[in-house]
Backbone as JSON, one array per atom type, in Angstrom:
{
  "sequence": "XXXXXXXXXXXXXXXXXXXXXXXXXXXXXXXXXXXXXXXXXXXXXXXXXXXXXXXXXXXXXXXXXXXXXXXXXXXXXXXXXXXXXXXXXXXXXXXXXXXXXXXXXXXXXXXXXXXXXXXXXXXXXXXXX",
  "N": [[-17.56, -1.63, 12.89], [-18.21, 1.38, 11.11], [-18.37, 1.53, 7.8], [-16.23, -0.89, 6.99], [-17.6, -2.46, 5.95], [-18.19, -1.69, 3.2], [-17.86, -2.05, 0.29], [-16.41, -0.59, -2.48], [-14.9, 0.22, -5.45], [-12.79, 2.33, -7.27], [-11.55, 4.25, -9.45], [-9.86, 5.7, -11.77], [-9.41, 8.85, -14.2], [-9.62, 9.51, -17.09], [-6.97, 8.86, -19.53], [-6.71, 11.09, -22.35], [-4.43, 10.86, -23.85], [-3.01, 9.15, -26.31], [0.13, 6.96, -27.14], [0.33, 4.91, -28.51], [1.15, 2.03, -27.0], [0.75, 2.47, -24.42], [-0.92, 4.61, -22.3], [-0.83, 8.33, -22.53], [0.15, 9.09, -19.93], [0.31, 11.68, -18.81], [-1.32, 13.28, -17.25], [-1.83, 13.39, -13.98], [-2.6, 11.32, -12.08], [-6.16, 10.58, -10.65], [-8.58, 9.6, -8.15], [-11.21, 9.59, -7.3], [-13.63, 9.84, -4.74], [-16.88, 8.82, -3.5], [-17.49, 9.09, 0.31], [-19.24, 7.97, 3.53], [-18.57, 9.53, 5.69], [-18.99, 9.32, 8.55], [-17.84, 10.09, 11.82], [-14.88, 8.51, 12.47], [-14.88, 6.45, 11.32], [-14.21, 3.56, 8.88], [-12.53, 2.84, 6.24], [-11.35, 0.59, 3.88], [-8.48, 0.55, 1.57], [-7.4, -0.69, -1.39], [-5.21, -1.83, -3.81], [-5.71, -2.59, -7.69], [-3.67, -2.81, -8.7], [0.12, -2.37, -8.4], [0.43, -0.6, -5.51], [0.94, 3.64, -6.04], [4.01, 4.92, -5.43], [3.54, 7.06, -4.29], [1.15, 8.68, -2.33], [-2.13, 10.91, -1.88], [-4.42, 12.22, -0.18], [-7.48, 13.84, 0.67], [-9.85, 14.93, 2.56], [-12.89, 16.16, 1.91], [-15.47, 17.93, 3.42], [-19.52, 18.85, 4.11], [-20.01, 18.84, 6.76], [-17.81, 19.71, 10.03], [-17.62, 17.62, 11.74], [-16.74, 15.19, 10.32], [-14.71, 12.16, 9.52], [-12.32, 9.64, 8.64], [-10.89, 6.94, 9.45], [-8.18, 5.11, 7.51], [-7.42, 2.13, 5.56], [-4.32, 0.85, 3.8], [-3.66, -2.12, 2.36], [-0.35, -3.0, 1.33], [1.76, -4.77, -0.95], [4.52, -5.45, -0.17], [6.8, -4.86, 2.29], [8.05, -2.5, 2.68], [9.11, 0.58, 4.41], [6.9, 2.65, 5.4], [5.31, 5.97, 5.27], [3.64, 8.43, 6.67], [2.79, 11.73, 5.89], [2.23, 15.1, 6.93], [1.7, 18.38, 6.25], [4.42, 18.45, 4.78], [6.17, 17.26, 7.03], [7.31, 14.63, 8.83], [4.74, 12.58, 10.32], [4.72, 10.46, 13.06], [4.65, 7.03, 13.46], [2.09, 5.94, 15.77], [2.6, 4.85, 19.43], [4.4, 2.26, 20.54], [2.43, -0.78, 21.55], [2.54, -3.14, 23.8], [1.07, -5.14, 24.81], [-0.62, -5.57, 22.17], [1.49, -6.68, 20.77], [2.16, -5.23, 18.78], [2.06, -1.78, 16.9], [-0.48, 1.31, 18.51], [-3.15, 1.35, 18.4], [-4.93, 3.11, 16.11], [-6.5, 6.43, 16.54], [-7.95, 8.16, 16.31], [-7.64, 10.62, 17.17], [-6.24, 12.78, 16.46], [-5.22, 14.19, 13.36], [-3.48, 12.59, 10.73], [-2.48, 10.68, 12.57], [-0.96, 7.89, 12.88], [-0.69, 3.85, 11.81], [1.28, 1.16, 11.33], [0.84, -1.95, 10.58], [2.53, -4.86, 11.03], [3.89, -7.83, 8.96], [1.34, -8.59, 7.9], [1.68, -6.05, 6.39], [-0.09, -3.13, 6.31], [-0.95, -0.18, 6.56], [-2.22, 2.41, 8.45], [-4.37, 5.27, 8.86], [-5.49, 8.47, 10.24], [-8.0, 10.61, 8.75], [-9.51, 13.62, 8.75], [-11.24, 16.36, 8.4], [-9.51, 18.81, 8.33], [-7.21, 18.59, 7.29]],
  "CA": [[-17.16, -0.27, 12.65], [-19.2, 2.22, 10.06], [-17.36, 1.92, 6.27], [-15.71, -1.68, 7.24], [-18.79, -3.51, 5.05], [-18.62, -1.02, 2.27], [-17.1, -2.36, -0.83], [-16.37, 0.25, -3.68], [-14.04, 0.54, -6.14], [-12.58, 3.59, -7.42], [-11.16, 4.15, -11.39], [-8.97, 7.03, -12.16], [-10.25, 9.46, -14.5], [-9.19, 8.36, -18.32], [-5.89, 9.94, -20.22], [-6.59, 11.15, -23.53], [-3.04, 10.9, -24.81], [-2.73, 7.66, -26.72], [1.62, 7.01, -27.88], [0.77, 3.66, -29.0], [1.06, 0.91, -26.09], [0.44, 2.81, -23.37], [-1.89, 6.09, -22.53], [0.24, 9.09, -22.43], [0.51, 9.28, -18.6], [0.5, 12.9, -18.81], [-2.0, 13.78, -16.54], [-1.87, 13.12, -12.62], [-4.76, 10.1, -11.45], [-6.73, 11.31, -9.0], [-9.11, 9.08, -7.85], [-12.49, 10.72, -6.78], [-14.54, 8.99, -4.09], [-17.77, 9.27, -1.98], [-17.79, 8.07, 1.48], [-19.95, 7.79, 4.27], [-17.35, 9.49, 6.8], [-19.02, 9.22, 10.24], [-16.29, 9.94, 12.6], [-14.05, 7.28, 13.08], [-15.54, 5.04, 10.47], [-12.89, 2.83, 8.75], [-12.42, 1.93, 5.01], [-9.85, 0.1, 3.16], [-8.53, 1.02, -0.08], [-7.11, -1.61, -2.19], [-4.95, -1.4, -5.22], [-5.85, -3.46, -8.55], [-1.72, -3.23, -9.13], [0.98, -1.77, -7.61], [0.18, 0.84, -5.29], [1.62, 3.97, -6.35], [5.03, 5.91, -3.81], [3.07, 8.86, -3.02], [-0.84, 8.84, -2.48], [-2.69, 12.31, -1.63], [-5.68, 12.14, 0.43], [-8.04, 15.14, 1.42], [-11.48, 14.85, 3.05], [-13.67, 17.61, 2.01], [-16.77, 17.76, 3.89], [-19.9, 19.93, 4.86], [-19.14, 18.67, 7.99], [-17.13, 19.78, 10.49], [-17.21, 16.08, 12.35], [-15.85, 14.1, 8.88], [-13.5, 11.36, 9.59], [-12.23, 8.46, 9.05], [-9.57, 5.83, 9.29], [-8.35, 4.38, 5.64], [-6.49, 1.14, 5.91], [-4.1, 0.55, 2.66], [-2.56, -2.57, 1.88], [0.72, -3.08, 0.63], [2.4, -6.19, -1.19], [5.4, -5.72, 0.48], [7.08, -4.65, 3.96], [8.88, -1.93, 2.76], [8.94, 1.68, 4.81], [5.89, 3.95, 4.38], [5.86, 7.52, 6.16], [2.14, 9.46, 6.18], [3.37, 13.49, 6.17], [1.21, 16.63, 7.32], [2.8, 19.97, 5.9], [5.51, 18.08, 4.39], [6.49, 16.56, 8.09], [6.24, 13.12, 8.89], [4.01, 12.05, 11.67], [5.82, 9.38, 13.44], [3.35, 6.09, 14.29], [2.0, 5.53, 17.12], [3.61, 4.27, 20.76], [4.15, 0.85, 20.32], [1.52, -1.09, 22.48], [2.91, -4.41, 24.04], [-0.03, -5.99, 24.84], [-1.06, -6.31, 21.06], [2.65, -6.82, 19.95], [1.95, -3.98, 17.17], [1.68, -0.2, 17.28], [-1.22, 1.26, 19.02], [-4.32, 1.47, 16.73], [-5.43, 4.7, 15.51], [-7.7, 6.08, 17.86], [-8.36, 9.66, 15.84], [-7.09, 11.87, 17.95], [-5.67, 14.32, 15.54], [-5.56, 14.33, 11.83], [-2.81, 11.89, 10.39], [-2.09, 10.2, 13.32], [-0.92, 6.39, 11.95], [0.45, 3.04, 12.6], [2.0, 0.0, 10.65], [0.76, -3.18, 11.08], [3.55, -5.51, 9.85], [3.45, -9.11, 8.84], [0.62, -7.78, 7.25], [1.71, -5.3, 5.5], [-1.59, -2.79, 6.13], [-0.73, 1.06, 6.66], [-3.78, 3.12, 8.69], [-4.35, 6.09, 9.16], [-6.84, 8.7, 10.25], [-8.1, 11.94, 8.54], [-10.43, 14.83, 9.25], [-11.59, 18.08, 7.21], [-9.07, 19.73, 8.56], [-5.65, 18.12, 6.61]],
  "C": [[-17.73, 0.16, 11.29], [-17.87, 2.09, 8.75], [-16.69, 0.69, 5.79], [-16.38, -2.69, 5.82], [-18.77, -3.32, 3.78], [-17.57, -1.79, 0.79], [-17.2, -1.91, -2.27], [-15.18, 0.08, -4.54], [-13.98, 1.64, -7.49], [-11.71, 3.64, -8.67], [-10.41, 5.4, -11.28], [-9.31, 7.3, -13.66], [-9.08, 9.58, -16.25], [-7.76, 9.74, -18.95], [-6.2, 9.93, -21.31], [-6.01, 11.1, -24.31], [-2.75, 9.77, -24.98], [-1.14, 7.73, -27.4], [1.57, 5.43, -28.56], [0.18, 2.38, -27.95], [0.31, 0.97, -25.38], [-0.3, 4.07, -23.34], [-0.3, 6.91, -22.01], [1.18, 9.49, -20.91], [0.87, 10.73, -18.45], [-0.19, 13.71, -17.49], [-1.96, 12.94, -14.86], [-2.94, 12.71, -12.44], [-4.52, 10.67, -10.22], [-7.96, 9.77, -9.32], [-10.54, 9.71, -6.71], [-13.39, 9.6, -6.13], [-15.85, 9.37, -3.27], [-17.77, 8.28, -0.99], [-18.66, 8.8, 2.48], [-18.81, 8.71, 6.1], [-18.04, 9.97, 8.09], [-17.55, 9.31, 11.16], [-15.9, 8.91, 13.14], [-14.32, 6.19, 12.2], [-13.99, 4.49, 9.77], [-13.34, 2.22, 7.3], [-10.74, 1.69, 4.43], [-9.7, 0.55, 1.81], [-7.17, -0.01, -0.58], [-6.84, -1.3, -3.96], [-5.49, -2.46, -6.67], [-4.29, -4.05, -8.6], [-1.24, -2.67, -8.44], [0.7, -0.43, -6.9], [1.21, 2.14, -5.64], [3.09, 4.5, -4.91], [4.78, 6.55, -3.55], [1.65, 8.58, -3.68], [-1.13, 10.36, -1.81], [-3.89, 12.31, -1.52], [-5.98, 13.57, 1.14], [-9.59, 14.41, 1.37], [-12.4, 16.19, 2.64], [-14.95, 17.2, 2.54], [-18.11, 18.81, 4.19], [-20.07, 20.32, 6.33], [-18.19, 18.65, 8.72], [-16.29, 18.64, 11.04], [-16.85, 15.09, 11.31], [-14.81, 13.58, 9.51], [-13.7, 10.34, 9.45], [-10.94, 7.98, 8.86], [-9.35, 4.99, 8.09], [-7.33, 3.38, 6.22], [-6.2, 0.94, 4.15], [-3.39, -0.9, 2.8], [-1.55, -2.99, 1.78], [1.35, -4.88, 0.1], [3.79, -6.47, -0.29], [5.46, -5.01, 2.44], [8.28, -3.66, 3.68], [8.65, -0.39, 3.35], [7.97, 2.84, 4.41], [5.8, 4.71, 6.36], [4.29, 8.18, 5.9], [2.87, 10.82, 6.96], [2.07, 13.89, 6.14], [2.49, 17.48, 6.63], [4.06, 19.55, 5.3], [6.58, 17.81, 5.32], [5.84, 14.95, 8.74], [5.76, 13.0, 10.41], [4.26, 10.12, 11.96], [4.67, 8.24, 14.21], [2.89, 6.48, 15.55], [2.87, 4.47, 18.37], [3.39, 2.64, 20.32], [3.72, 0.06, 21.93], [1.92, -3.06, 22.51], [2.02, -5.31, 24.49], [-0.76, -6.79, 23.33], [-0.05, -6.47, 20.38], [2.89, -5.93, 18.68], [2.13, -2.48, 17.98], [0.43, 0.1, 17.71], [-2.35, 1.51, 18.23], [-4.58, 3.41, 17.18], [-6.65, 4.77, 16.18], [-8.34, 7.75, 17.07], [-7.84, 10.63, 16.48], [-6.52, 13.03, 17.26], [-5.26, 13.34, 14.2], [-3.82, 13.77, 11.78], [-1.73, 10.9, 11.48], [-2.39, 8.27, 12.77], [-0.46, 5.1, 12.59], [0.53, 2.0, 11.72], [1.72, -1.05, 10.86], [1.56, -4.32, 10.06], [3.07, -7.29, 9.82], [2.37, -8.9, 7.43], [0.38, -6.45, 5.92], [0.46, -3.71, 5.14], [-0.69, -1.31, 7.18], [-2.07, 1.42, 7.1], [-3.55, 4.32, 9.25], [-5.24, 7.41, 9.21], [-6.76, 10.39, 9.66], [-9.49, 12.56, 8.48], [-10.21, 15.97, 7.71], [-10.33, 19.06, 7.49], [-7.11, 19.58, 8.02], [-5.75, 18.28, 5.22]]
}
């Protein structure tokens, strides 16, 4: 799968407010990336440290056909929710053949699923979220 191979890593964009220890944390990290987003392609995104409780992903593209599937992560196994419009979009059907939820197939813009044990959140987005 297109994006799977790719191995980038992504920096958040520096705080100028020094208090001493720590930078001032004043300013909201964003994390600015280029990808390759063939539809349906698939990258992971991987924290150095703790991922943060709320991430904020948008695709901008000059393409209409932009997508892809991001796989995050997590250290633990504790409850994560991907929202549209400030509504959550509820996994996918759970698929008894692969004992998991059903993989992300694109079909519409934040459509997700949980793979536990694992710990690995996926989920797919388009130009249009």
């Amino acid at each position: 799968m297109k994006g799977t191979k790719v191995n980038n890593k992504i920096n958040s964009m520096m705080d100028h407010m020094w208090d001493g220890f720590y930078a001032g944390q004043i300013h909201l990290s964003r994390f600015p990336g280029i990808v390759n987003a063939v539809p349906k392609s698939m990258y992971n995104v991987t924290m150095t440290g703790t991922p943060p409780l709320n991430l904020r992903f948008k695709l901008s593209s000059q393409s209409k056909v932009a997508s892809m599937i991001i796989r995050i992560p997590y250290p633990g196994a504790e409850s994560r929710s991907v929202l549209k419009n400030n509504k959550i979009i509820e996994y996918n059907q759970w698929d008894e053949k692969l004992h998991m939820y059903g993989e992300v197939k694109g079909d519409f813009c934040g459509e997700n699923r949980y793979i536990g044990v694992r710990n690995i959140l996926e989920f797919y987005i388009d130009t249009t979220c």
